[in-house]
C-alpha positions as CSV (number, residue, x, y, z in Angstrom):
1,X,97.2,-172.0,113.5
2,X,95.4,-175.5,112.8
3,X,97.5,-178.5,114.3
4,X,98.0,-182.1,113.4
5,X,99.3,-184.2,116.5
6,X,100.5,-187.4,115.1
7,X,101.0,-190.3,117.6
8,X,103.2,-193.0,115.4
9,X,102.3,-196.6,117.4
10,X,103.9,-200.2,117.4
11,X,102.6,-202.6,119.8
12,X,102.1,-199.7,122.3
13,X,97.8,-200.3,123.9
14,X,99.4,-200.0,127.2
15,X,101.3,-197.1,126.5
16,X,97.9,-195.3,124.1
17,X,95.6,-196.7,127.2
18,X,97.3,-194.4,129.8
19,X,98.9,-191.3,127.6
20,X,96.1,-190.6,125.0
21,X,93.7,-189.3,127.6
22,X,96.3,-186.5,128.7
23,X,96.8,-185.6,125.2
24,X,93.3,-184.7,124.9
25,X,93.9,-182.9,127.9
26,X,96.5,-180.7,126.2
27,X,94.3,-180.3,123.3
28,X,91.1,-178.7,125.1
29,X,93.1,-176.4,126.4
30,X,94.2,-174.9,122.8
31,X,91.7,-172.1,121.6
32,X,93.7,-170.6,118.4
33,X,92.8,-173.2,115.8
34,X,91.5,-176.3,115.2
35,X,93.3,-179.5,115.8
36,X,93.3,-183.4,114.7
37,X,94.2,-186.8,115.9
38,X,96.8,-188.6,113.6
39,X,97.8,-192.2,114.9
40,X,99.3,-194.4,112.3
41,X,99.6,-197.9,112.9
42,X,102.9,-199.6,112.5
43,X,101.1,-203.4,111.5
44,X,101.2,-204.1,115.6
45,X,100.9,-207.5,116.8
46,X,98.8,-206.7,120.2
47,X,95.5,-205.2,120.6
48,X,96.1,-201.9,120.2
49,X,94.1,-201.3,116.4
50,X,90.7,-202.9,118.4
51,X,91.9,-199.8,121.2
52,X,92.2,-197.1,118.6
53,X,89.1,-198.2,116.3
54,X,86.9,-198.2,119.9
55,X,88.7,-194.6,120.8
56,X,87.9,-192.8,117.3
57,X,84.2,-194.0,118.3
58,X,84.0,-192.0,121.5
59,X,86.7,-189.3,120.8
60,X,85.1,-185.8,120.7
61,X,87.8,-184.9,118.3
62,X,88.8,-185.3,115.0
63,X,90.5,-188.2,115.1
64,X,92.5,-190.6,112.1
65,X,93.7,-194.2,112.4
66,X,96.3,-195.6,109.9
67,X,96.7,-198.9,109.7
68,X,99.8,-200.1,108.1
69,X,99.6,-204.3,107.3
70,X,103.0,-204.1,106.9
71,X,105.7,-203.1,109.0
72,X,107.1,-199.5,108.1
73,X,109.7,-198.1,110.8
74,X,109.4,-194.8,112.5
75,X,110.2,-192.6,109.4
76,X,108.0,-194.5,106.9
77,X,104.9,-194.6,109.8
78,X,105.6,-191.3,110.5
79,X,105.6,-190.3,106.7
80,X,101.9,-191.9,105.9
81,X,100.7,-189.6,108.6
82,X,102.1,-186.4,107.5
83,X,100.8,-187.1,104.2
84,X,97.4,-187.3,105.5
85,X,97.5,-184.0,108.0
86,X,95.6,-181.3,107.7
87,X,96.8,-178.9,110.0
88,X,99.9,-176.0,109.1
89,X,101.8,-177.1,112.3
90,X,102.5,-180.8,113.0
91,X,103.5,-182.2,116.3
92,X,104.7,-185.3,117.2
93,X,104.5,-187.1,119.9
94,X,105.7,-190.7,121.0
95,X,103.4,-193.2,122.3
96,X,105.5,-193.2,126.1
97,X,105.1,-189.2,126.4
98,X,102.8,-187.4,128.5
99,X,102.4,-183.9,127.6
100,X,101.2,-180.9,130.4
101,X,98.1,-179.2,129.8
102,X,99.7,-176.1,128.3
103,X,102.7,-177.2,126.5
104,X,101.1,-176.3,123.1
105,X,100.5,-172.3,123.1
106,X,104.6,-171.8,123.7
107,X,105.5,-174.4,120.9
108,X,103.0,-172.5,118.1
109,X,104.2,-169.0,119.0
110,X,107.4,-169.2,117.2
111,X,105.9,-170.3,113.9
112,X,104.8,-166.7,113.4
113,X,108.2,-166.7,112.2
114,X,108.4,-167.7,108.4
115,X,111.8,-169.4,108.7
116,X,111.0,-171.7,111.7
117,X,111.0,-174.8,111.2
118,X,110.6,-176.6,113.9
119,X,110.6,-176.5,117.8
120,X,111.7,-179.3,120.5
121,X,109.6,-179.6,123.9
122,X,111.6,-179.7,126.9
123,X,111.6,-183.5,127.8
124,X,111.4,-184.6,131.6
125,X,112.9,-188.0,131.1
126,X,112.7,-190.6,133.3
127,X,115.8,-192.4,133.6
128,X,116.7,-194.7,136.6
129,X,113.7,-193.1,138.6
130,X,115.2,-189.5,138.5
131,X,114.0,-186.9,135.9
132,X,116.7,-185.3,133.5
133,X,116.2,-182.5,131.3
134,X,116.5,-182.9,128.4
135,X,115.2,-181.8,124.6
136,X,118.1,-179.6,123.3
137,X,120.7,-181.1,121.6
138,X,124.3,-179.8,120.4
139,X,126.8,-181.8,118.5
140,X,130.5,-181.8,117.6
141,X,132.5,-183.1,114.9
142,X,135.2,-186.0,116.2
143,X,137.5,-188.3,114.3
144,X,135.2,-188.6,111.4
145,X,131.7,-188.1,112.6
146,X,129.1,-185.6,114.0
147,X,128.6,-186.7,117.7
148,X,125.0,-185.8,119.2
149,X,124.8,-184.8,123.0
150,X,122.5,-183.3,125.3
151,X,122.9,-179.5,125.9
152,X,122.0,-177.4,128.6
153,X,118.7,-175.9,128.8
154,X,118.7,-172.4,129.5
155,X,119.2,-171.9,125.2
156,X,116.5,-171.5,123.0
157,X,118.6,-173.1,120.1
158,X,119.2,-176.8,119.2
159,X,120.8,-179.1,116.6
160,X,118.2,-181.0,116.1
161,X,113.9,-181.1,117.3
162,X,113.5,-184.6,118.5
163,X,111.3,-187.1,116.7
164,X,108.8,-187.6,119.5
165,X,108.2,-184.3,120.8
166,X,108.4,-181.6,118.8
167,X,106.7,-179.7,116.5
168,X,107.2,-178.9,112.6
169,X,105.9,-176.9,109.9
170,X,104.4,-178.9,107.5
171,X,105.0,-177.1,104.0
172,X,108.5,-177.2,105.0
173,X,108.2,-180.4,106.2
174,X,107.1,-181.0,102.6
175,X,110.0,-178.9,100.7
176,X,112.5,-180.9,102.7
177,X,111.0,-184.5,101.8
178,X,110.0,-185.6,105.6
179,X,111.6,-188.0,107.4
180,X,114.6,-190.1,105.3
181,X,113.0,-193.5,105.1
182,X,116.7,-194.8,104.7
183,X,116.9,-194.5,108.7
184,X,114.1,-197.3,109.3
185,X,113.4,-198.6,111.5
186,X,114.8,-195.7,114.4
187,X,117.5,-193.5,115.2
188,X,119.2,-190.9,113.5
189,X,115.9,-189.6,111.4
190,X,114.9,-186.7,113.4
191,X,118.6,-185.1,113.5
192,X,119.1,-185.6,109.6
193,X,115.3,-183.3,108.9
194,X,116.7,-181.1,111.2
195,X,120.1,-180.7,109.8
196,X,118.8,-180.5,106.4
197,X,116.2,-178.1,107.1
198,X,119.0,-175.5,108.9
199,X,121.7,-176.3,106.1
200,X,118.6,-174.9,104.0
201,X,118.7,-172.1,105.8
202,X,116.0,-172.5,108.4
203,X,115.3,-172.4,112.7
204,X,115.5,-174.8,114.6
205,X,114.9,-174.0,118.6
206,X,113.9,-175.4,121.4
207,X,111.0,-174.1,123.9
208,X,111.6,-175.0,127.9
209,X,107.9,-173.8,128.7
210,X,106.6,-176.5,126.5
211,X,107.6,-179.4,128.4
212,X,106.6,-183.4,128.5
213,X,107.4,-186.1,129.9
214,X,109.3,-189.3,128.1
215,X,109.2,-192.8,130.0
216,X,111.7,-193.9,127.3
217,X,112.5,-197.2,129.0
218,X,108.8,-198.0,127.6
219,X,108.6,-197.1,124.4
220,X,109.0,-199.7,121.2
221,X,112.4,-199.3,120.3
222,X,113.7,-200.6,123.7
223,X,111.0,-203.6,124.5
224,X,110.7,-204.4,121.0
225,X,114.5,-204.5,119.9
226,X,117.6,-206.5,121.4
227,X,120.4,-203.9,122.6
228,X,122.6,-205.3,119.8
229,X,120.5,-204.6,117.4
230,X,120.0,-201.5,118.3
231,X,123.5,-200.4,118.3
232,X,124.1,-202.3,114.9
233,X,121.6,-199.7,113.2
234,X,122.8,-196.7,115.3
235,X,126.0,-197.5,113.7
236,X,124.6,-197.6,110.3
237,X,122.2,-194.4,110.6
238,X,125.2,-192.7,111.8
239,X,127.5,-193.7,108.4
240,X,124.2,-192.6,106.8
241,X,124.1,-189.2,108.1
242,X,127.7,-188.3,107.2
243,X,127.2,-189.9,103.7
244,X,123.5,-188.0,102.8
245,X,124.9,-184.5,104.3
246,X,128.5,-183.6,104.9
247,X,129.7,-181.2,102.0
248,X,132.4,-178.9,103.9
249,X,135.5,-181.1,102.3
250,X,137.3,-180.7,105.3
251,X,135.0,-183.2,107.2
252,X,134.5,-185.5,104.1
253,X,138.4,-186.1,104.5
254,X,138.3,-186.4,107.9
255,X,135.6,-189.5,107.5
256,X,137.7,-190.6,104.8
257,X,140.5,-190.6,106.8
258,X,139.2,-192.1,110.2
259,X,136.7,-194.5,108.3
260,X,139.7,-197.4,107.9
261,X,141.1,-196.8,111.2
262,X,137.5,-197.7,112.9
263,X,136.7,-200.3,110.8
264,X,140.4,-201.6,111.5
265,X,139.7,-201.2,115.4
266,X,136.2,-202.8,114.8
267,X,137.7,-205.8,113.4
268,X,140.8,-206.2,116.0
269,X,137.9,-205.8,119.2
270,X,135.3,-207.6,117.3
271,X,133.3,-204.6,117.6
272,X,130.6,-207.3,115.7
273,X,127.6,-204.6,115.6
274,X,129.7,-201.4,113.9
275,X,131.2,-203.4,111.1
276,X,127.7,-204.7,110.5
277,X,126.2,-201.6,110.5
278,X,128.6,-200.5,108.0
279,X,128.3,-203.5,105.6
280,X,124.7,-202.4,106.0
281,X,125.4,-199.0,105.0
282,X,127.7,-199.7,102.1
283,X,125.2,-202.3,100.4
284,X,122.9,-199.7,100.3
285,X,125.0,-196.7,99.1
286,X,123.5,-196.1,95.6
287,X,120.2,-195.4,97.7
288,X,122.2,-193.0,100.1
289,X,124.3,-191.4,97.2
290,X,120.9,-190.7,95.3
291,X,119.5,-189.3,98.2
292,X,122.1,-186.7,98.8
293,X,122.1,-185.5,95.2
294,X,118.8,-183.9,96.5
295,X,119.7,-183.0,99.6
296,X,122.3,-180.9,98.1
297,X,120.3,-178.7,95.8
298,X,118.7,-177.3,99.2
299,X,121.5,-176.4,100.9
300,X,122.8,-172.9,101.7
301,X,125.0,-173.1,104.5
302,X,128.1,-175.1,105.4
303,X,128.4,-178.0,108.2
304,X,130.5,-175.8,110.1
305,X,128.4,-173.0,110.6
306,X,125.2,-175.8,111.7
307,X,127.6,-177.2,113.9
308,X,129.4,-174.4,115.1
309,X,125.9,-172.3,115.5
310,X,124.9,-174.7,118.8
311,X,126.7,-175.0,121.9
């Protein structure tokens, strides 16, 4: 199967300067298909467009740089890439992770099945010097929401493939609409595809053998972004995902019903970065309502069964 790797980038010519080699790395080593370079541009401030413009020079394989002159967000610069791949499978990967040599041959297996969608790498994280599993994800529904967490890894199922290490089929990828541009600029995006593609009816797993490793503490969101506003959109995405998806009416009354009681406990602790996310949300809720009137017409199976399918 032909693969497009897409490496989104915002300000990261440190990160591209010490990970990109490795990548190509992983890439000789694949022998069953061809397979491109994707690295959109997020309209970064450093030097990294000179770095990627001097790399497409000297690469030995295909290899495409998107500049964005303005500033899209991970699911928009994600989005400009897709629409420019060529290959059947896409992988993404984030500009701080370091893929092993053979993580890709495990990853493309599964796709011989017609209703994968997509399949998460097991993530070495680096996280206070120590390395934690991670890359399968399980979630439960709690006063009024759909809480994420990380699972144990001795599954082959998930909840959801992470946005910067896993890989997708593209005509699916395609059917589903990509990544909901509503999320810009991070967080929540790559559980919502994943949601919607398995309430339509499609796999989503999670390979151990294909394994990376994520230096999180250096990618954009966290050097780029204060930690309050990082919550503030958390907090948003999250009212998002609930509002776009959720059609088992048992949980809709369970938001409904919870919704005044956080905002009411957001106010009394002045919890300042939940009810801004949520003013957020609500200002833009003929976008999100719009939105879900598509999302519906692809959906086969109830939030329960999702849910309840991963533990």
């Amino acid at each position: 199967m032909d693969i497009s790797i897409i490496i989104p980038n915002y300000n990261g010519v440190d990160l591209l300067k010490k990970n990109l080699p490795r990548v190509v790395d992983a890439v000789k080593e694949y022998k069953k298909g061809e397979i491109e370079l994707i690295i959109p541009d997020d309209a970064s401030s450093d030097s990294s467009v000179k770095f990627l413009e001097d790399f497409t020079k000297k690469s030995k394989i295909p290899c495409k740089v998107i500049i964005n002159k303005k500033n899209k967000g991970f699911s928009g610069n994600v989005n400009s890439a897709v629409a420019k791949a060529n290959g059947e499978i896409l992988i993404l990967l984030n500009t701080d992770v370091i893929p092993h040599k053979d993580f890709l041959d495990p990853l493309v297996a599964h796709f011989e099945n017609n209703l994968v969608f997509a399949v998460a790498c097991m993530d070495e994280s680096i996280e206070d010097g120590n390395v934690v599993l991670r890359g399968r994800g399980i979630g439960k529904w709690k006063r009024g929401f759909l809480l994420h967490s990380k699972g144990s890894v001795d599954k082959n199922t998930t909840l959801w493939a992470s946005g910067g290490s896993s890989a997708f089929r593209k005509s699916t990828w395609d059917r589903l609409g990509g990544l909901n541009e509503l999320y810009n600029p991070f967080y929540w995006e790559d559980i919502d595809l994943s949601y919607r593609a398995k309430k339509a009816g499609f796999l989503v797993l999670f390979e151990p053998k294909s394994k990376v490793i994520h230096e999180h503490s250096k990618g954009a969101i966290k050097t780029q972004n204060t930690s309050e506003k990082i919550t503030k959109i958390a907090y948003r995405n999250q009212f998002y995902f609930v509002w776009l998806n959720v059609t088992d009416k048992t949980l809709l009354f369970s938001h409904i019903f919870w919704l005044p009681i956080h905002i009411i406990r957001a106010v009394t602790r002045g919890n300042t970065e939940l009810l801004g996310g949520f003013f957020e949300a609500i200002f833009n809720l003929p976008k999100v309502l719009s939105s879900r009137e598509k999302n519906i017409k692809l959906f086969n199976c109830s939030d329960k069964e999702v849910i309840n399918s991963v533990q």
